[in-house]
N, C-alpha and C positions, 0 to 999 in steps of 0.2 A: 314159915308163913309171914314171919315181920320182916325177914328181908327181899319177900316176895312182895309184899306190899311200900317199902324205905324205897329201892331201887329206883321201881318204876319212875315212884314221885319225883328223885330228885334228878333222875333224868330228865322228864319233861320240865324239871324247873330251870336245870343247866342249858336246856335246848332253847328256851323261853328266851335267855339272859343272851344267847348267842346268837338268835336268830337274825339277826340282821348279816353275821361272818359267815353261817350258816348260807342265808339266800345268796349273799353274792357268789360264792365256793360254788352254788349248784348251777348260777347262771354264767358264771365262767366254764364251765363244765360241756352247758349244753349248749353253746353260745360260741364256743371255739371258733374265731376266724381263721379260713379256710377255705382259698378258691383253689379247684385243682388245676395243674397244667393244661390238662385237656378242655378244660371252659374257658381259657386264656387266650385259647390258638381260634376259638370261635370269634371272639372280637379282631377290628384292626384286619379286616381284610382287603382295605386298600392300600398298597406302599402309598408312603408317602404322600396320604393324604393332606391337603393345606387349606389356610383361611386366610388373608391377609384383611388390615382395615386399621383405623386409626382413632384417636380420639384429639377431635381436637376442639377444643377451647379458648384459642386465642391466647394465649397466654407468650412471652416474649422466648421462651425456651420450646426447644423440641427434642425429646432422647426416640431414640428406637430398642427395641424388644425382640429377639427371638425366641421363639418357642420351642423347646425339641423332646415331644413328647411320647406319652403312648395312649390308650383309649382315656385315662383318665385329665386327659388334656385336649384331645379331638376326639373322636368317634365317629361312626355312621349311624345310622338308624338301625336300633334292635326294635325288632319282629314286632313286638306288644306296644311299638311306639312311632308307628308306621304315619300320625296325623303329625310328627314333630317338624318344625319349621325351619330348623338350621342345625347344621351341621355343630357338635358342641361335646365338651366334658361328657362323658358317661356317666354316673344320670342325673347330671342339673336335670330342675323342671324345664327348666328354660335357659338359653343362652346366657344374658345377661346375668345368672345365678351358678356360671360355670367358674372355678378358680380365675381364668387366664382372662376373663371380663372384668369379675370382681377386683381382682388384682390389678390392672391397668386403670379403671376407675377409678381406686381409691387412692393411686400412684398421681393420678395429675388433677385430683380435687385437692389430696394434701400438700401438693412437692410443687404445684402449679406449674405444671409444667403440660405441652400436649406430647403424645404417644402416637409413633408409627409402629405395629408392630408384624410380624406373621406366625402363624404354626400352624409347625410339619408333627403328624404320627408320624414318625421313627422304630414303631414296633417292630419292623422288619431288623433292622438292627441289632438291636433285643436278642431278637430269634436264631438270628444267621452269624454273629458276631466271631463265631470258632471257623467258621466254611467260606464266606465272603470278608473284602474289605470296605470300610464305607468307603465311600466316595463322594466328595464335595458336591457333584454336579446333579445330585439327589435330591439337593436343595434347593433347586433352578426355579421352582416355583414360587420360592420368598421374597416378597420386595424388597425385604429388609435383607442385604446383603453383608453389609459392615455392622451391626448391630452395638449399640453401646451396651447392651446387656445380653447374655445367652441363659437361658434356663434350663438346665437338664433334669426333666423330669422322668428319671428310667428307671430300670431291675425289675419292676415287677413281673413280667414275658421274659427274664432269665432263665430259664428251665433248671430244676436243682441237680441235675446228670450234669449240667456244662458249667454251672459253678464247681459245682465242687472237681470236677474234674480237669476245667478248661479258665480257674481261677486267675490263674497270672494274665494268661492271654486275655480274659475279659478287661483287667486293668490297661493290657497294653493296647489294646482297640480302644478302649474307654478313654483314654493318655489320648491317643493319636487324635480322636474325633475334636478332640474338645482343643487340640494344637491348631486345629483351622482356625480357632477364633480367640487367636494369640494378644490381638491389639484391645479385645471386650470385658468386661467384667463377667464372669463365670460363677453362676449358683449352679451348683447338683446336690439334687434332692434326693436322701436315702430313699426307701420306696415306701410305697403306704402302708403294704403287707409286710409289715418284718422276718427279717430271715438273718440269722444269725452271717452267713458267710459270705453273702451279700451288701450287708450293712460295713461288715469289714474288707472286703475290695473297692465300694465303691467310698469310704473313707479314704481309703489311700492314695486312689486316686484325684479325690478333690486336694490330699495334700499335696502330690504328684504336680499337678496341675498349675497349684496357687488358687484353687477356686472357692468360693465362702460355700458352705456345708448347711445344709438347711434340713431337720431331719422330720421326716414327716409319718414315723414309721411307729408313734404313740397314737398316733390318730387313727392309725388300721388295726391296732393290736386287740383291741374289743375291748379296753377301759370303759370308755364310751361308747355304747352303742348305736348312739344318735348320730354319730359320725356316718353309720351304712344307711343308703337309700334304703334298705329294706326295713327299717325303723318306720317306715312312714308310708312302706308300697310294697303290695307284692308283685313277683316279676318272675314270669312264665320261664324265663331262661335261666340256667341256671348260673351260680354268681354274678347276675345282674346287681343283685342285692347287696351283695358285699363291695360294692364299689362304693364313692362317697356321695350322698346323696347332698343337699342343699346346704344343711348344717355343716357337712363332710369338707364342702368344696369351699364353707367362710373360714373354717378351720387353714387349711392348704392356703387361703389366700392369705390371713394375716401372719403366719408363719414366714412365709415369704416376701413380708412387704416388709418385714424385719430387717432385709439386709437392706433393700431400697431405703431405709427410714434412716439408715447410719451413710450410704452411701448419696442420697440426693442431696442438696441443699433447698428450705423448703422455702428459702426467701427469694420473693419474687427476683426477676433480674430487670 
């Protein structure tokens, strides 16, 4: 009878003491990030969707920017968000609060310099990379041709059958694409969803390469949960939500302005 009444108590006392390890343990639990392949192949149903546009400022300097993305960097319009007014990151509120905005804003407020820049979805890429080869002329829509920067922002529309299967060859397409822009400065970014054998070919490749490595793939792991639009919105489709929402997309941007911040010179010319 007394250690039917000891127990109890000092379990609920032990559980008291721990409950803060306790909440996070069950919110990592039910919380698990997680888009499947099949709500993947639903976004990015335009090849090689594009936006071209500039910022410019007056300032005595001009670099240019490419973009070579997938929904998380351009998108169309999903269904629940049919009034949206431009083309943008999946799911800024709004353009101007998508990575590839915030990022070139903050690139020629601080680095003073103006920006030409474009971006291609490249999802198709992604998808077909073991069956098709790219092809440069894919690009034809970019103003920005010679680019002084490239950003690859891919893996995530990898499908886990063609990593793990079609591993090397994903490097040696990945190698190939990023040899077009041989004369540019090259960031690739791990993906936002982390994946074990994705994170390690497309390392190799940025070493491969020579290109700075920007890993973006702490920010989808669900540490943070603020990081998904679904923090802050529900969304009729499914893994809408697990994209980056506003918080998600400031994240992605000053990650990446990191390499801009060692590579620009930020005195005026």
């Amino acid at each position: 009878m007394i250690l039917n009444i000891i127990f109890p108590k000092l379990f609920s006392f032990a559980a008291y003491y721990k409950r803060d390890a306790i909440a996070h343990k069950t919110h990592d639990f039910f919380n698990k990030v997680e888009v499947s392949e099949n709500v993947l192949l639903t976004f990015n149903q335009e090849p090689y969707n594009s936006i071209n546009g500039e910022v410019n400022k007056h300032y005595d300097k001009t670099i240019s920017i490419l973009f070579l993305g997938n929904s998380l960097t351009l998108c169309g319009v999903p269904e629940e968000e049919s009034d949206r007014q431009h083309k943008r990151g999946l799911t800024s509120t709004s353009i101007e609060k998508d990575y590839v905005h915030l990022l070139i804003n903050n690139i020629s407020e601080e680095k003073h310099v103006n920006i030409k820049y474009s971006v291609i979805n490249i999802a198709d890429f992604e998808r077909n990379f073991s069956k098709v080869s790219f092809s440069y002329s894919q690009l034809q829509n970019a103003t920005v041709q010679k680019p002084d920067f490239v950003i690859f922002q891919i893996g995530e529309n990898v499908s886990k059958e063609d990593i793990t299967k079609n591993g090397t060859l994903f490097e040696t397409k990945y190698f190939e694409l990023i040899s077009n822009f041989s004369n540019s400065n090259k960031i690739v970014c791990l993906p936002f969803w982390p994946d074990k054998d994705k994170i390690n070919h497309i390392t190799n490749v940025a070493v491969m390469s020579k290109s700075y490595l920007v890993d973006l793939s702490h920010l989808g792991n669900g540490t943070d949960p603020l990081n998904f639009a679904s923090s802050y919105k529900k969304y009729k489709q499914p893994g809408v939500g697990q994209h980056p929402g506003d918080y998600g997309m400031m994240n992605i941007s000053k990650n990446i302005f990191s390499i801009f911040n060692v590579c620009i010179d930020d005195k005026k010319d």
